[in-house]
C-alpha positions, 0 to 999 in steps of 0.5 A: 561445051567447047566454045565455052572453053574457047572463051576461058583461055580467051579470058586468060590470055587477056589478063596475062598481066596478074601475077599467077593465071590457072585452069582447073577441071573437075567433078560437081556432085549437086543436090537438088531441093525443090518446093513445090506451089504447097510448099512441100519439099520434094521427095526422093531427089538423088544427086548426080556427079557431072564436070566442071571446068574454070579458069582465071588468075590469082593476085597476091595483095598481103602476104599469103593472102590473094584475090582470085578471078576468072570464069567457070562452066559448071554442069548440074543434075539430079534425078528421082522419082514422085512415089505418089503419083508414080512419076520420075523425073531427072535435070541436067542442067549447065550454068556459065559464071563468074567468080570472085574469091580470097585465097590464103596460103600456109607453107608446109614445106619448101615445094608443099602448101595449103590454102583456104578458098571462099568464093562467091559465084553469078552463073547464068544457065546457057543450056538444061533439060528436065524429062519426065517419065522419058519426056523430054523438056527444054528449062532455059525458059522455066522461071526457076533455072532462068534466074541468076544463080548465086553460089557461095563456095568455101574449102581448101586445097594443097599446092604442090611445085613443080617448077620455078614457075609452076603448081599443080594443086587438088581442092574440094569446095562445098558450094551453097546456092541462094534460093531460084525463085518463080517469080511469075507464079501466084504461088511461091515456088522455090529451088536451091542447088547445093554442091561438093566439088572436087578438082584439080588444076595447074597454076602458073606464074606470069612474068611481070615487066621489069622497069630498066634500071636508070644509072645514078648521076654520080655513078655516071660521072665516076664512070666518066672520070675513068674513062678520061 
């Protein structure tokens, strides 16, 4: 994981250039609901709480309203068990994505705000595992977690100044995913991933580049004049 985090703070020191850049950690509590060759929705999944990590920059383009940015490591799980045929069954599961979103900011007080999030998320799996009955199994080749997973995530958050330059916030995002289909199957199997996502994180302003101010013709030659 820590190369991925490596790759985030690469990505933020290359886009220095956007008004604000941030780095937020946090908690996913995801869902797991699969169907199987029949069809039939499994039964007894549990969710599981694991972390996520995410980094990029917000640009202001209408007033309190901004465009977001930037990359995400988001780990996934769920466990439970078939009382059927008496098997249990758990995923771990990590995705590495990119997010693009709008963000709109309401003033509270001077120091305080609060913001709306809607986002939309490619993540792409980078590593998972499934064990059954203590059987362990590797999924990067499973035609289910293999694919493209997209996430529409929508929620809000309060900011709060902690200097000129500086905010630090806390947000809850509830995340929907499109459906991962088995393409490859003769039957249509299907997965969806479901997340509440709690975090917090620092943003902070980036200095843009002042253009030198070019003297006036006239107020050059005033100068002159007084000079002489």
């Amino acid at each position: 994981m820590k190369r991925y985090i490596l790759i985030i703070l690469l990505c933020l020191g290359s886009i220095s250039y956007g008004q604000q850049v941030f780095v937020e950690v946090g908690r996913n509590t995801s869902h797991f609901k699969f169907k199987n060759n029949e069809g039939e929705e499994l039964q007894n999944l549990q969710s599981k709480t694991k972390s996520y990590v995410s980094g990029g920059y917000k640009h202001k383009i209408y007033k309190g309203l901004s465009v977001t940015t930037g990359l995400s490591y988001h780990s996934y799980g769920a466990i439970g068990n078939d009382d059927v045929v008496g098997n249990s069954f758990e995923w771990d599961i990590d995705y590495l994505g990119f997010n693009l979103g709008l963000d709109y900011d309401f003033k509270i007080t001077e120091d305080v705000s609060f913001y709306l999030l809607a986002t939309a998320n490619a993540e792409w799996m980078v590593d998972g595992v499934q064990s059954i009955n203590n059987q362990v199994f590797n999924v990067k080749d499973v035609e289910e977690f293999n694919d493209i997973a997209m996430f529409f995530r929508s929620g809000g958050g309060v900011r709060f100044d902690i200097s000129e330059k500086a905010k630090i916030y806390a947000q809850y995002l509830y995340g929907s995913g499109l459906a991962l289909d088995d393409n490859n199957n003769s039957a249509t199997t299907e997965l969806r991933i479901n997340v509440h996502s709690f975090g917090i994180g620092v943003l902070v302003d980036i200095p843009c580049r002042k253009k030198e101010e070019t003297p006036v013709e006239g107020a050059a030659s005033e100068t002159q004049n007084q000079k002489s």
